[in-house]
C-alpha positions in Angstrom: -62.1 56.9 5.7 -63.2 54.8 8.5 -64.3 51.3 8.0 -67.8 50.7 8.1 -68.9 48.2 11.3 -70.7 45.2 10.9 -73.2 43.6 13.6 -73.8 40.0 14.4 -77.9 41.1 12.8 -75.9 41.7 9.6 -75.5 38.6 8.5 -77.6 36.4 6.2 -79.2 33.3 7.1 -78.1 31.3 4.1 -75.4 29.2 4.4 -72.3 28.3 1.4 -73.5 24.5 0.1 -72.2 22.0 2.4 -70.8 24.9 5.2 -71.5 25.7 8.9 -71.0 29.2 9.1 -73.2 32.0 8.1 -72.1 33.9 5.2 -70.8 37.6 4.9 -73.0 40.7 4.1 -73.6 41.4 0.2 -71.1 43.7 -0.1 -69.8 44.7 3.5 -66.8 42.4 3.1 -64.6 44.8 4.2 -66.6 45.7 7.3 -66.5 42.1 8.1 -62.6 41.2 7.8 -61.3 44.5 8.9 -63.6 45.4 12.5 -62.0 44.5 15.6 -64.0 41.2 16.8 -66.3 41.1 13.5 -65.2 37.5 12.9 -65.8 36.3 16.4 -69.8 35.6 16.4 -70.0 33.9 13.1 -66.7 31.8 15.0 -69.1 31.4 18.0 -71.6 30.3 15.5 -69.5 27.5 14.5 -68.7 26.9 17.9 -72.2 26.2 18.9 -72.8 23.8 16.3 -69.9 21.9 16.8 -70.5 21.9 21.0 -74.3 20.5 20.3 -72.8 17.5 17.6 -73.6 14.7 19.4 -70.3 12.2 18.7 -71.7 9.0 17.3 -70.2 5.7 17.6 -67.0 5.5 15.7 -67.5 1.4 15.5 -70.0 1.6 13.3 -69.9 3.3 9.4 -72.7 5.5 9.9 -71.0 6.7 12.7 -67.7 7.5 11.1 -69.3 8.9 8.1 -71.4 11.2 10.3 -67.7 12.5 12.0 -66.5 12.9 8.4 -69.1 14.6 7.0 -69.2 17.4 9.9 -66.0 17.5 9.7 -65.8 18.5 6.2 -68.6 21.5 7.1 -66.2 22.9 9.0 -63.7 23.1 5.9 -66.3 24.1 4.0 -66.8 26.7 6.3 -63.2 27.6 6.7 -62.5 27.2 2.3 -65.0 30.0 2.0 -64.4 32.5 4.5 -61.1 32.2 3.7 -61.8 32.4 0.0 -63.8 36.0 0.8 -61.4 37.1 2.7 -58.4 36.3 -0.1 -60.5 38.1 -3.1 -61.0 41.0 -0.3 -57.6 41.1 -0.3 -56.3 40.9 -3.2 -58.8 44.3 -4.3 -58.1 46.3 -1.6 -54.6 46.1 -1.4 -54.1 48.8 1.1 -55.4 47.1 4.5 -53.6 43.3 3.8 -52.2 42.9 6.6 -56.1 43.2 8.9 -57.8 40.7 6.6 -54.8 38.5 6.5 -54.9 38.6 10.3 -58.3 37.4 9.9 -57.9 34.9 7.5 -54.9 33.1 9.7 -57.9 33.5 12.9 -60.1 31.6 10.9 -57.9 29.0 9.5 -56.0 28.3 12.3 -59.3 28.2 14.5 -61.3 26.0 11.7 -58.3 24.1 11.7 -58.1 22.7 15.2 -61.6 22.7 15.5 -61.6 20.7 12.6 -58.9 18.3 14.2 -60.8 18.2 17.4 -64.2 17.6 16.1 -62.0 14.1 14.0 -60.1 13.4 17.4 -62.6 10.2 18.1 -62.5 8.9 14.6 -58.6 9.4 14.0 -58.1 7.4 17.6 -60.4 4.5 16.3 -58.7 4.3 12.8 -55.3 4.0 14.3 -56.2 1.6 16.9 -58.0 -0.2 13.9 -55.0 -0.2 11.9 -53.0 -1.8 14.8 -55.4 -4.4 15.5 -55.0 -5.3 12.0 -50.9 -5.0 11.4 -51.3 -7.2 14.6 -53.2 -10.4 12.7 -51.0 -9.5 9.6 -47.7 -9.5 11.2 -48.7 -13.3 13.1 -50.1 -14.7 9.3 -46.5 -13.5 8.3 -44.8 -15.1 10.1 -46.6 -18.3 9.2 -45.8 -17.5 5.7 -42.2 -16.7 5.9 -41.6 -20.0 8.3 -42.6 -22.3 5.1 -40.1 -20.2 3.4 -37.1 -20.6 6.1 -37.2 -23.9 6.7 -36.2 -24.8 3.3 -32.6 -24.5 4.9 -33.1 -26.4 7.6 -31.9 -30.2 7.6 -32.2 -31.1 11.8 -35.5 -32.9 12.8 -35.5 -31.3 15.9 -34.9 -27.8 14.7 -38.1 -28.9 12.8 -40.1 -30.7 15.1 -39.6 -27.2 17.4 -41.0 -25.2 14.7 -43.9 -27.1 14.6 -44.5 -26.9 18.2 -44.7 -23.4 17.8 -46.7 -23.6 14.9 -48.9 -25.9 17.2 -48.9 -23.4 19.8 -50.8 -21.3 17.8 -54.5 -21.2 19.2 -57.4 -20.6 16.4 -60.3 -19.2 17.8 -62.2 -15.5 18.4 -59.0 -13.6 19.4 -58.3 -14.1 15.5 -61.4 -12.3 14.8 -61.9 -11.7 11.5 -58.8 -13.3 10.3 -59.7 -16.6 11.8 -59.8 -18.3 7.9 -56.5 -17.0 7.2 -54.7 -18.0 10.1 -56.2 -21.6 9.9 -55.2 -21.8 6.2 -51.7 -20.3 7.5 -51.2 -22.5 9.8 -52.2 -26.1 8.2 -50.2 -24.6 5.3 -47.1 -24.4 7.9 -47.8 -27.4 9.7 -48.1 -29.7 6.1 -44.9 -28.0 5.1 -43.4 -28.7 8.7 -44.3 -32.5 8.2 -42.9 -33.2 5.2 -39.8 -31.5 6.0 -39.5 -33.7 9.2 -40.1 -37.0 7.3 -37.2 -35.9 4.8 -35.1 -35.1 8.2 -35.6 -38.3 9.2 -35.2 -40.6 6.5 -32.2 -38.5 5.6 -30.5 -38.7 9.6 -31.8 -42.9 9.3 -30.0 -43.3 6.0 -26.7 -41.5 7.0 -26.6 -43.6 10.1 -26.7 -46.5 8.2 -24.0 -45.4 5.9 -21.8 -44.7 8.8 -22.2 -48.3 10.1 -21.4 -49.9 7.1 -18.5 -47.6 6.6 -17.2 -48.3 10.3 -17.9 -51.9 9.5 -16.3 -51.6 6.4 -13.4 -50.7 7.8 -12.9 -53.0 10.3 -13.3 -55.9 8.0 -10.6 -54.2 5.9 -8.0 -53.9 8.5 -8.8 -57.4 9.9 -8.3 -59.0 6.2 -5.0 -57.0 6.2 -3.4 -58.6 9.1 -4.5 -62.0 8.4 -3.5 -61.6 4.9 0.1 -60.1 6.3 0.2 -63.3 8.6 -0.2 -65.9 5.9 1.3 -63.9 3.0 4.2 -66.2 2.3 2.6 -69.8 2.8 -1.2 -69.1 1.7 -0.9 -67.2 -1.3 -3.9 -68.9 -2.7 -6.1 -68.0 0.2 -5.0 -64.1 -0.1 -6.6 -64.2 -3.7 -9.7 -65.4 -2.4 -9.4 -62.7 0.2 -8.8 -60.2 -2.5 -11.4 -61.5 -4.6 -13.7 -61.1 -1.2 -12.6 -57.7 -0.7 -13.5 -56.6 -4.3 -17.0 -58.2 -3.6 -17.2 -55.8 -0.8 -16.2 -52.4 -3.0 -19.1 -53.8 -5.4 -21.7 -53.8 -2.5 -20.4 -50.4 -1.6 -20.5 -49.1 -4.9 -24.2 -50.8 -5.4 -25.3 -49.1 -2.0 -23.7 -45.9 -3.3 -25.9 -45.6 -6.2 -29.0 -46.3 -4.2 -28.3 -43.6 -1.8 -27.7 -41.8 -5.0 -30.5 -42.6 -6.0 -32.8 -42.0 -2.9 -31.1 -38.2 -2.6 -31.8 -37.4 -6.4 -35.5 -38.9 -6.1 -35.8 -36.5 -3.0 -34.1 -33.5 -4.5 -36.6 -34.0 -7.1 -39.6 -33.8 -4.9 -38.0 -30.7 -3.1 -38.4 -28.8 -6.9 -41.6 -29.8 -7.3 -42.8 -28.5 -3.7 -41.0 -25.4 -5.0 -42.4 -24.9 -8.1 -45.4 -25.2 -6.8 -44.8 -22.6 -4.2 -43.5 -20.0 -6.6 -46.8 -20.6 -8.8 -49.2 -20.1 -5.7 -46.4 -16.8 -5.1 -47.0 -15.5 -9.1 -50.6 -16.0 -8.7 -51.0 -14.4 -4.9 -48.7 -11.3 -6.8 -51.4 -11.5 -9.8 -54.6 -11.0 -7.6 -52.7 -8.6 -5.9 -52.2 -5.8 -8.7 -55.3 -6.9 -10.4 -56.7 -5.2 -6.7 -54.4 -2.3 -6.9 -55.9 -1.8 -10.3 -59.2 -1.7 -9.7 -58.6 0.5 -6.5 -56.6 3.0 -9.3 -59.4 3.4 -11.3 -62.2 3.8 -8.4 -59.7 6.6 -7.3 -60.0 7.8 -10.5 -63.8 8.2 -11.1 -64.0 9.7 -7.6 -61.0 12.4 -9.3 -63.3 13.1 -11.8 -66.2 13.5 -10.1 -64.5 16.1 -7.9 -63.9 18.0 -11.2 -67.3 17.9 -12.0 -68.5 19.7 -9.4 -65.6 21.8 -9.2 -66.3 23.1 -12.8 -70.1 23.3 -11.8 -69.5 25.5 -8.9 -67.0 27.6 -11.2 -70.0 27.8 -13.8 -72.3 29.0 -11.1 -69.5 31.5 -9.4 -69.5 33.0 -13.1 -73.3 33.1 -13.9 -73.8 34.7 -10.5 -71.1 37.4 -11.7 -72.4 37.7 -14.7 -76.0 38.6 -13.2 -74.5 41.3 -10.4 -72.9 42.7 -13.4 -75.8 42.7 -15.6 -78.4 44.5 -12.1 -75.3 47.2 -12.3 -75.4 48.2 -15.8 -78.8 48.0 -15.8 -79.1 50.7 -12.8 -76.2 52.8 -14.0 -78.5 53.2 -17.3 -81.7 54.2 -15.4 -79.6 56.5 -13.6 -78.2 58.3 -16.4 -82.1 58.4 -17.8 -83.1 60.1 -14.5 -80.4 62.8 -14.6 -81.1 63.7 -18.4 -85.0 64.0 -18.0 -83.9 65.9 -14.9 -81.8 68.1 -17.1 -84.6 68.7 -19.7 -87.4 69.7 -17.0 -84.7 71.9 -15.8 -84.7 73.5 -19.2 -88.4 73.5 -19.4 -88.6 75.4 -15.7 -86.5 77.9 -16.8 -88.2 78.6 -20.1 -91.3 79.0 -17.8 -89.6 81.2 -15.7 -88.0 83.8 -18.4 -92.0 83.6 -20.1 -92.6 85.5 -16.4 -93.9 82.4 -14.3 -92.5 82.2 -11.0 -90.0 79.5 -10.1 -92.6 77.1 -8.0 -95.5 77.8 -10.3 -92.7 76.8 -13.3 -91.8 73.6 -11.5 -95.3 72.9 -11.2 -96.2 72.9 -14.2 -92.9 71.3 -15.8 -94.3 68.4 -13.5 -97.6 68.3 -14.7 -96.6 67.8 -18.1 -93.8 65.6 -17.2 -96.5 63.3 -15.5 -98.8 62.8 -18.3 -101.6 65.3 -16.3 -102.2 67.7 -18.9 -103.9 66.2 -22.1 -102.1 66.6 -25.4 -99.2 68.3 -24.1 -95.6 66.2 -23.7 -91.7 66.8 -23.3 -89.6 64.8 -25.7 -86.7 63.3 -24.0 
């Protein structure tokens, strides 16, 4: 049998909650997915609407939310023509292949329109994104320079670090990081210091223990050949040498144990300054999933809203099924009480007709007394 066509006039005015397009004819479903070009003015529909959005201004959040939520019409629209179309299918299993051609038309078309119409707020949230990555990437590397230098003993290694660190302008092309690079940076530049001043004590006191070393040794090898010289005639005077040389290994051995003590004094403040970092690390790391924990469980009250509403519009879906099928039973009964009076006026007409009325004066009469006209005279149904 030929399928039924369906005019642009056929369709109702009200749309799906939340959708752009119009919807589909009460029944004439099939008319809709499986005539040539029935999908194109509810399409053009769509089209319209999405030609006469005015774009707002992506910089600000009512604009974006604006793009978002006409956006989303347009999946509305798409979720439940596609969802007609599906059911359609699925009970009239013989044309498929037409209202799956349909379905991909609308999809595919809802689905670049749906891009297109996002196209201005997708180019402003990567650019965002950027921008941001941009201010992270330069606090970063503030962060991870405290970090490296730990291994770093040369002043002037360090002293060009901090250049660079001082090279670092803070003003409005931080934007809204501008507290974060400033705290960044004087955390850099404090650590940079320090470091330094260690650099240089440490350089100063191994340049003194080099001179007393050189001098050391030159008094050394100057004792030696005087005390060679005079070995056999001023053996007396080569004790007192020796006992002068000892007195030198004991000011060596004193100096020694200061260094020893200046280095194990410094190590200790280099574990502090480290402990102290990895507690400011533990409790950056604690904020951190303390966030990721809150954001978890916003994400999940906005999951459970969606199944709200999702079980809602299933409850409503059903009720409304429940009602069609109710209006059907309902007329299938008055139907089958319209045929069996039918049948017993039928009987009554032709009892008329064998008493010797005639067949229009029988009908008459059977619907006089059918109507109530004649007093005290009824059929029993």
């Amino acid at each position: 049998m030929e399928a039924e066509v369906i005019s642009p006039n056929d369709y109702v005015t009200i749309p799906p909650a939340g959708a752009l397009a119009l919807t589909v004819p009460e029944g004439r479903a099939l008319a809709f997915f499986t005539t040539a070009g029935a999908v194109d003015p509810i399409l053009a529909k769509i089209r319209e609407e999405i030609d006469a959005f005015a774009v707002p201004d992506v910089k600000t959040k009512k604009g974006r939310d604006e793009i978002k939520s006409f956006a989303h019409k347009i999946t509305r629209s798409k979720t439940y023509l596609e969802g007609v179309g599906k059911e359609l299918a699925a009970a009239q299993k013989e044309i498929p292949k037409k209202i799956d051609a349909s379905r991909r038309l609308i999809k595919d078309t809802l689905d670049k329109w749906h891009d297109e119409v996002r196209a201005p707020l997708t180019a402003w949230e990567d650019a965002e994104g950027a921008r941001v990555d941009r201010h992270k990437e330069k606090i970063q590397w503030l962060a991870e320079m405290c970090i490296g230098i730990q291994a770093v003993s040369e002043a002037d290694v360090l002293r060009a670090y901090l250049r660079d660190v001082d090279s670092l302008e803070i003003g409005p092309a931080c934007e809204e990081f501008i507290a974060e690079y400033a705290s960044a940076k004087d955390a850099a530049r404090a650590r940079l210091a320090a470091a330094i001043t260690a650099a240089e004590k440490h350089e100063a006191e191994q340049a003194e223990l080099d001179r007393l070393r050189k001098e050391a040794a030159e008094r050394a090898a100057k004792e030696r050949e005087e005390r060679i010289a005079r070995e056999a005639a001023e053996q007396a005077r080569q004790e007192e040498q020796r006992k002068a040389a000892e007195e030198i290994a004991r000011k060596e051995v004193a100096a020694r144990a200061e260094r020893d003590a200046i280095e194990a004094k410094a190590r200790a403040e280099r574990e502090e300054a480290e402990r102290r970092e990895r507690a400011a690390a533990l409790k950056a790391e604690e904020e951190r999933l303390a966030a990721e924990r809150r954001e978890l469980e916003l994400r999940r009250q906005a999951e459970e809203a969606d199944r709200r509403a999702a079980e809602t519009e299933a409850r409503l879906k059903r009720e409304a099924e429940e009602a069609r099928a109710r209006e059907k039973r309902e007329a299938a009964a008055r139907e089958a009480d319209r045929e069996y009076r039918a049948k017993i006026n039928s009987a009554a007409a032709k009892a008329f007709v064998e008493a010797g009325f005639s067949d229009h004066d029988a009908r008459a009469v059977v619907i006089l007394i059918a109507s109530r006209s004649i007093p005290h005279v009824t059929i029993n149904y």
